[in-house]
C-alpha positions in Angstrom: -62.9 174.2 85.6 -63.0 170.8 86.6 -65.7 171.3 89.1 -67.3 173.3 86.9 -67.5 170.5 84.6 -68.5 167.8 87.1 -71.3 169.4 87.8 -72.6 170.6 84.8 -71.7 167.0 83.8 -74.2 165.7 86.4 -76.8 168.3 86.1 -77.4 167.7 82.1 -76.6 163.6 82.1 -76.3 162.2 85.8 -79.2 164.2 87.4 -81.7 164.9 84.5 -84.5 162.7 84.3 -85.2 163.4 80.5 -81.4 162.5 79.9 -81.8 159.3 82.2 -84.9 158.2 80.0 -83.5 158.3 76.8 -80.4 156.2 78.0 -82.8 153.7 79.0 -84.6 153.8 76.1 -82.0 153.3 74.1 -80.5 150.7 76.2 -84.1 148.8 75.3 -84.0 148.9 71.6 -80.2 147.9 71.7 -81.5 144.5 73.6 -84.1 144.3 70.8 -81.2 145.1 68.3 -79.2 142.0 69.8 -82.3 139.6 70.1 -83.1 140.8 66.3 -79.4 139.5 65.3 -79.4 136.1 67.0 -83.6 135.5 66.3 -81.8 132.0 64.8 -80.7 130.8 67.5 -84.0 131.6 69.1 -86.1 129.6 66.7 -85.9 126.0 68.8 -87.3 128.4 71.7 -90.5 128.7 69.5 -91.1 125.8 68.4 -90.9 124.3 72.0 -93.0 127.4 73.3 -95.3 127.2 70.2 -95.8 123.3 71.0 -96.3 123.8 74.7 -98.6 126.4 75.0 -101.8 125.2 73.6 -102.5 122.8 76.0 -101.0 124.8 78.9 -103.3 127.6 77.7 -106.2 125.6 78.0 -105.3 123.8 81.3 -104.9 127.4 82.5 -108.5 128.2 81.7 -110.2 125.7 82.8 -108.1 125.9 86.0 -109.6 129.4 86.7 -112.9 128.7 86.6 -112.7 124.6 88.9 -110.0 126.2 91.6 -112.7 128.3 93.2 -115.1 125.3 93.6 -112.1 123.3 94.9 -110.8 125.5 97.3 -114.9 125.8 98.3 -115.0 122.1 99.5 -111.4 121.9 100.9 -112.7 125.1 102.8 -115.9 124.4 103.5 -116.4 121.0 104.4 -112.5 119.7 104.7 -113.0 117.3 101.4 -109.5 116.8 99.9 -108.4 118.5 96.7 -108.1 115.4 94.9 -111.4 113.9 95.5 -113.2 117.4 94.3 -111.0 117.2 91.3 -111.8 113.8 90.3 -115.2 114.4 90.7 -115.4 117.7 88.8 -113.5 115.6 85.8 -116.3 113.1 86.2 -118.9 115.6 85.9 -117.1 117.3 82.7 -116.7 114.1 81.2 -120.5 113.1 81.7 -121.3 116.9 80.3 -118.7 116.2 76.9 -120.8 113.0 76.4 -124.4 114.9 76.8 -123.2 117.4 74.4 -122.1 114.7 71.7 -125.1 112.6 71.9 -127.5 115.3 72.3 -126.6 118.9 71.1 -123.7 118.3 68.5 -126.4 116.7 66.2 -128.9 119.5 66.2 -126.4 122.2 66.0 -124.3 120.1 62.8 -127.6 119.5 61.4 -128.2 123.5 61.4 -124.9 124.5 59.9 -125.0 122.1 57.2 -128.6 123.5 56.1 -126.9 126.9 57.0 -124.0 126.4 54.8 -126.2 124.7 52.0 -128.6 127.9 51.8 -126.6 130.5 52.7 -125.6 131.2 48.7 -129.3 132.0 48.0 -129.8 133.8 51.4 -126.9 135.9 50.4 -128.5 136.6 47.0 -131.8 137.4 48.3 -130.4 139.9 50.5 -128.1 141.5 47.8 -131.8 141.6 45.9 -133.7 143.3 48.8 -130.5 145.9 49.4 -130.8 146.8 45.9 -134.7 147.2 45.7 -134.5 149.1 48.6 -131.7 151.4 46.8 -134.5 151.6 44.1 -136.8 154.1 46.5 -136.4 157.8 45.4 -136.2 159.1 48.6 -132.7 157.2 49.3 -131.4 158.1 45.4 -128.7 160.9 47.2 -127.1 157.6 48.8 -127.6 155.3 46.2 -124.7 155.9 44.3 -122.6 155.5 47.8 -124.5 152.2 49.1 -123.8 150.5 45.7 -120.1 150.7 45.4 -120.1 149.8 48.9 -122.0 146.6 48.3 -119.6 146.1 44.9 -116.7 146.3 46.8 -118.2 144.5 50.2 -118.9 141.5 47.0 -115.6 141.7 45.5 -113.6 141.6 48.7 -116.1 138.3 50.0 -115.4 137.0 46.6 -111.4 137.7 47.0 -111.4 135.8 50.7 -113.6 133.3 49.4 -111.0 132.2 46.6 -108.0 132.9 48.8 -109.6 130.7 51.9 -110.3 127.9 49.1 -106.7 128.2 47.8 -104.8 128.2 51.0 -106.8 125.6 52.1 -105.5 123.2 49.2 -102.1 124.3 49.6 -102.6 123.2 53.2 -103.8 120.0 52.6 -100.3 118.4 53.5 -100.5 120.0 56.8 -104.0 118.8 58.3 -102.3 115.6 59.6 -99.9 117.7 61.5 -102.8 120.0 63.0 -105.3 117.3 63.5 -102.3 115.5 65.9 -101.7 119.3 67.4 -105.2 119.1 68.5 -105.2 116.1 69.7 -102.0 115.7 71.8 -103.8 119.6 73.2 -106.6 117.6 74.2 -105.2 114.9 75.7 -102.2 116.6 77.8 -104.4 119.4 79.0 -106.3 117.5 81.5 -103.1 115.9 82.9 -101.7 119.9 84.0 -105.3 120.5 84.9 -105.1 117.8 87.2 -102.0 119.0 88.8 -102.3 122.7 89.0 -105.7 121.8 90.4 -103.4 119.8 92.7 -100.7 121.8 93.4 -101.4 124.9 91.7 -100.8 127.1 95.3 -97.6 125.6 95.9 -96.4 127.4 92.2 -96.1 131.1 93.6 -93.9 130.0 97.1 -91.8 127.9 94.6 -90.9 130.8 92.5 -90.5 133.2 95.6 -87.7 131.0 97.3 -85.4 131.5 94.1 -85.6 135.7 94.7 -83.1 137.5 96.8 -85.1 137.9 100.1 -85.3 141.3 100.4 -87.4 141.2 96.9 -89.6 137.6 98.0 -92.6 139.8 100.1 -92.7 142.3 96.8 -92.2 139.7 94.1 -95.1 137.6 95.9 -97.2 140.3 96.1 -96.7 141.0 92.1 -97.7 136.9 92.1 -100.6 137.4 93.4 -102.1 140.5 91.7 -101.1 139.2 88.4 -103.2 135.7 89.2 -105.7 138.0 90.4 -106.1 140.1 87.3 -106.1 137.0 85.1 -108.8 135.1 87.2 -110.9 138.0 87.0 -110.8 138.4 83.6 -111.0 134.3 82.5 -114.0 133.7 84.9 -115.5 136.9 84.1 -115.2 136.8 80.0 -116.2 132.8 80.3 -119.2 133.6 82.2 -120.5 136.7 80.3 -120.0 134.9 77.2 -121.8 131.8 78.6 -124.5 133.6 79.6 -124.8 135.0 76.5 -125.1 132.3 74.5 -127.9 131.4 77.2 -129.7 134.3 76.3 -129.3 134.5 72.4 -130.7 130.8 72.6 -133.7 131.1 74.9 -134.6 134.2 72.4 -134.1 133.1 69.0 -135.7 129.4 69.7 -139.0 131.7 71.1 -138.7 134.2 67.9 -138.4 130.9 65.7 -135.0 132.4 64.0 -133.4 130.1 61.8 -130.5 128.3 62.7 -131.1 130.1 65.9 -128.8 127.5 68.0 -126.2 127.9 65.9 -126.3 132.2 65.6 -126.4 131.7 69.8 -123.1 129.4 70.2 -121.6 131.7 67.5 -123.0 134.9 70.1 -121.4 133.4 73.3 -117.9 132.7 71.0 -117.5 135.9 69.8 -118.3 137.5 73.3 -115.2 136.3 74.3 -114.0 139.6 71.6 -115.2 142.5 74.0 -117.5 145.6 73.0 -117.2 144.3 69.2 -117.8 140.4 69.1 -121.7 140.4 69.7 -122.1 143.1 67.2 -120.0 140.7 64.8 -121.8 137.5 65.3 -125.2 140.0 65.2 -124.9 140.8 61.4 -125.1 137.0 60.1 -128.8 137.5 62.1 -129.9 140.4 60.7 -129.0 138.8 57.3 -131.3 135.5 57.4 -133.9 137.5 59.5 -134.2 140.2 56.5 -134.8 137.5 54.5 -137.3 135.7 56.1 -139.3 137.9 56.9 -139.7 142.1 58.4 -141.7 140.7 61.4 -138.3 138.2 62.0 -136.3 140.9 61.7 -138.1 143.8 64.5 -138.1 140.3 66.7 -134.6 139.6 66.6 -133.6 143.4 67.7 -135.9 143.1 69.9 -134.3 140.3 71.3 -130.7 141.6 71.0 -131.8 145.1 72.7 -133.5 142.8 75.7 -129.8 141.0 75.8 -127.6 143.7 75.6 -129.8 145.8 78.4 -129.6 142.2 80.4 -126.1 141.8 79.7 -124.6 145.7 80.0 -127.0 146.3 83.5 -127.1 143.2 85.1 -124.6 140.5 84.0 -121.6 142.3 83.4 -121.8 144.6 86.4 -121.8 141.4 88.9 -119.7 138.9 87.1 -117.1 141.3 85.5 -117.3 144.5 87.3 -114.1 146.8 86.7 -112.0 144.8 88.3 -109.8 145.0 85.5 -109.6 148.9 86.4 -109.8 149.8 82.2 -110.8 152.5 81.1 -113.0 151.5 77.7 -110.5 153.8 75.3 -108.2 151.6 76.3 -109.1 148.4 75.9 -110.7 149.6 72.5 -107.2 151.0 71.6 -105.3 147.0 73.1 -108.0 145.5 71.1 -107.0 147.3 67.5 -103.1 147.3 68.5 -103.2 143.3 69.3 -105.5 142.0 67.3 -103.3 143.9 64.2 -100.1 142.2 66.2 -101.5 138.8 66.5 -105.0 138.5 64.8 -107.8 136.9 66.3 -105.7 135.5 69.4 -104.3 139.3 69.8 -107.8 140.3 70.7 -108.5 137.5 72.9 -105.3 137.6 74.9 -104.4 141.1 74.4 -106.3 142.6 77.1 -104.9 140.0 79.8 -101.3 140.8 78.3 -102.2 144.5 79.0 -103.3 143.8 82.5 -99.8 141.6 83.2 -97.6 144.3 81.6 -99.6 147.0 83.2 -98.7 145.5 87.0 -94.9 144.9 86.1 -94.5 148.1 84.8 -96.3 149.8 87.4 -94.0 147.8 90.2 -90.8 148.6 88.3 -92.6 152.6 88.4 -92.7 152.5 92.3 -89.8 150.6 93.5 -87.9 152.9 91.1 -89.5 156.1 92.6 -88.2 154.8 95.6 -84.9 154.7 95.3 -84.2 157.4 92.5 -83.5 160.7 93.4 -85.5 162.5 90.9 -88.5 162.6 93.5 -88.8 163.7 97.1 -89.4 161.6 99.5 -92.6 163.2 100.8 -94.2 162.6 97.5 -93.3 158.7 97.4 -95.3 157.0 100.5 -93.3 153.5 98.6 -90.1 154.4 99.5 -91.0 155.3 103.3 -92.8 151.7 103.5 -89.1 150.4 102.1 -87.0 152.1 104.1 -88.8 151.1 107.2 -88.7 147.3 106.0 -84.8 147.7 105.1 -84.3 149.3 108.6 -86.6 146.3 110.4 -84.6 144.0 108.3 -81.1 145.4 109.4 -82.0 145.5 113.3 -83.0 142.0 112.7 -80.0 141.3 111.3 -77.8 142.9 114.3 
């Protein structure tokens, strides 16, 4: 009997891989239980992580796109890191003052006019919608496109008054966000300056601290992680440069109003993939309607020439699929994080998914290596870890 019981013991709880699963699983939402309980003694954890992240974030980005013309020179032609780096903040500090004297005027000078006229652009076009609604041949839709319009007015209305409100009941807060943003802006170029610096040393100093039969694997899981969110910075910040490129050389030939304006907006919202252009495209369509219908067949003319440029030609040699995505499932990230987190969800969701996707795809392999739920023919991982382990021991002896 009690053999019996052993093993049906391990063949229903110890052996079974469905049984196994649901331990862990429930092991996981017991940890999330616990964390739930003691969130209050979490909470100076936030605040610390909520005040050092913006600036590290930012230092982060702009790291990714100055290491590679760093590591150029130091390659290259032997300069030293730090001279390259000081001379790249030179150049970005010369390119901050351009933009101030030169391109912040023209583009505050558009959206204050924007801003000013954009009540009687919005009425126009509420006019022209419901003229065009007016056209028998569209009278089996009408009923449909005007409650639609009611409700698109009512809701605009509703986030109009509710922006206006918060922003009042805010009001005591704008000294503590305007000194946010400015202790941001002036910290970030001092963790630039040393992960510029010493930004390769980061990975072996983490490694040390691992047992060292895990340091070659936990490097390796370093490095693809900085990989995948190179890739994605450079790429996104390049695409969405480019963009804004594009949108401007267009509109300013079209003669769109507020054109320079509509571009940076463009190149922003790129940063949103497969919906942000679209977004920042409807304002356009909006003032182009009503200035005129030869304004309007320019300006989608001018987006189908970008997003052919863009989709054939930009994308495919900045970007790439080096995120290895499949486009459901970034659209699916995209909805699930921006409904987490909002508008910084759907920026940072999809390099989240790529981090989370590596570690859970190591912890897959190194666990199919040394569970015995699979053979070892089918798991090439656990060969490559035995072999190590057994170079490893023979060293040892």
């Amino acid at each position: 009997m009690g053999s019996r019981h052993q093993n049906w013991f391990q063949r229903w709880f110890l052996s079974n891989r469905f049984s196994i699963a649901m331990i862990n699983l429930l092991l996981f939402f017991l940890v999330l239980l616990v964390f739930n309980k003691i969130s209050f003694m979490l909470n100076p954890v936030w605040s610390f992580i909520s005040a050092v992240l913006p600036p590290i974030v930012l230092a982060v980005v702009q790291f990714y796109l100055m290491e590679p013309v760093v590591d150029f020179f130091q390659e290259k032609f032997k300069i030293p890191r730090v001279v390259t780096i000081v001379v790249l903040f030179l150049l970005v500090v010369l390119a901050l003052v351009w933009v101030i004297n030169s391109l912040i005027p023209v583009i505050q000078n558009q959206i204050n006019q924007l801003l000013k006229n954009w009540p009687s652009i919005w009425d126009g076009s509420v006019k022209a919608v419901r003229k065009m609604l007016r056209d028998p041949r569209l009278y089996s839709v009408k009923s449909n496109l005007q409650q639609m319009l009611t409700n698109f007015q009512k809701t605009l209305a509703k986030s109009s008054q509710t922006a206006i409100n918060s922003a009042f009941t805010s009001l005591s807060s704008a000294v503590s966000v305007v000194t946010a943003i400015g202790t941001t802006l002036l910290t970030a170029p001092f963790i630039l300056f040393f992960l510029l610096k010493d930004g390769k040393k980061f990975g072996p100093f983490l490694t040390k601290y691992m047992p060292e039969q895990w340091q070659d694997s936990f490097g390796n899981l370093l490095h693809e992680m900085n990989e995948a969110i190179s890739s994605y910075v450079r790429g996104q910040i390049t695409v969405a440069f480019c963009v804004g490129v594009m949108f401007a050389i267009g509109y300013n030939i079209v003669g769109l109003p507020y054109g320079s304006v509509f571009a940076i907006l463009a190149g922003f919202m790129n940063l949103i993939p497969y919906f942000g252009t679209f977004i920042a495209f409807v304002p356009v369509l909006i003032v182009a309607t009503m200035t005129s219908l030869q304004m309007l067949f320019n300006v989608i003319i001018v987006f189908a020439i970008e997003q052919t440029i863009e989709s054939r030609l930009i994308s495919p040699l900045v970007v790439g699929n080096k995120m290895n995505m499949h486009p459901i499932t970034t659209i699916l990230v995209l909805l699930g994080a921006g409904a987490v987190a909002g508008l910084w969800g759907v920026i940072f969701g999809i390099p989240a998914y790529a981090i989370l996707k590596i570690i859970v795809s190591r912890c897959y392999h190194y666990y199919r290596s040394v569970s015995e739920f699979y053979p070892e023919d089918s798991v090439p991982e656990a060969k490559v870890a035995k072999t190590g382990n057994n170079k490893q021991t023979s060293k040892q002896k």
